[in-house]
N, C-alpha and C positions, 0 to 999 in steps of 0.2 A: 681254741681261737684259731689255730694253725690250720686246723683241717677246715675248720670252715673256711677260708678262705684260700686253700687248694680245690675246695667244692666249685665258691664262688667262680674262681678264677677263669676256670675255661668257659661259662657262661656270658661273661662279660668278653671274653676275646671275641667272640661267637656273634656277640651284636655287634661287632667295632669291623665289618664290613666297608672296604675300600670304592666309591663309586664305581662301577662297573666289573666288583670282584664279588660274583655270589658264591655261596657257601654248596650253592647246587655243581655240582660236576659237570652235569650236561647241560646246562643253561650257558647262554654265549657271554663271555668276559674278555675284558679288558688285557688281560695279563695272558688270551691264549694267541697263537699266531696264526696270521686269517682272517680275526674277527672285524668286521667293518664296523666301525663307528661314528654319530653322529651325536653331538649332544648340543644340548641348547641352556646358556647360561642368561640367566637378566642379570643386566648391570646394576649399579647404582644408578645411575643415570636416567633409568629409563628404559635401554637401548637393551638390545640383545646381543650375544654372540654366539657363533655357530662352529663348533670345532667337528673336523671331519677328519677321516685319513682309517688306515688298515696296521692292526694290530702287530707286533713283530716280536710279542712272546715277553717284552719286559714288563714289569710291573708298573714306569708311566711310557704307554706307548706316544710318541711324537704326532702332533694332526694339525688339522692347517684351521687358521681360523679364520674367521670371518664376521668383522666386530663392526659395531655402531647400526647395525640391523633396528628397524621398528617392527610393530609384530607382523604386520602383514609381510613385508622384504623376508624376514627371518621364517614363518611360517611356508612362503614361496620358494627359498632357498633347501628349507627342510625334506617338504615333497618331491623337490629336484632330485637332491641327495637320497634319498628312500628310493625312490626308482630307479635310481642308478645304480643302487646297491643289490636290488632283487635279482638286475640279469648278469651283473660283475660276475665271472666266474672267479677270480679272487677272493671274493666272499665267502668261505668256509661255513662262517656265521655272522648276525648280524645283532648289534646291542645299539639301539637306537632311542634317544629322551627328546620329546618336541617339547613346544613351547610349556604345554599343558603341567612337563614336570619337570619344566627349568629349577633348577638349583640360582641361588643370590650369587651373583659373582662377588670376587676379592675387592 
């Protein structure tokens, strides 16, 4: 029973991936410093929110938000923020989620 569940174990760590933390090394994350991010939350409400800001290596890096968004405003906001990020030489890397793979907010 033990070692099954030393088998199990790192399986299940392996799927329990942090938004913006992939398990690829060279794919752009949350947790490296540099990476620009954008992400697009739907509320309860309705409404959207848009968190933006640049990675500084922690594991929850800090970003600025921009809440009570309808989809068009937030969708307008998004491609703002995406263009901005392509010529940012700050941008190391870019990890960017639009409306299409909003996550439910709190």
């Amino acid at each position: 029973m033990t070692a099954r569940l030393f088998l199990l174990f790192p399986m299940l760590l392996g799927a329990c991936t942090l938004e913006g933390m992939s398990t690829d090394p060279t794919a752009p994350s949350l947790d490296k410093a540099g990476t620009c991010f954008a992400l697009v939350t739907a509320e309860k409400d309705g409404s959207y929110t848009l968190m933006t800001g640049i990675a500084d290596g922690s594991k929850a890096p800090v970003g600025v938000p921009k809440t009570g968004l309808d989809a068009a405003a937030v969708d307008k906001a998004f491609a703002r923020e995406r263009a901005i990020m392509d010529i940012n030489p700050e941008c190391l890397a870019i990890y960017a989620k639009g409306r299409e793979a909003a996550q439910p907010g709190a």
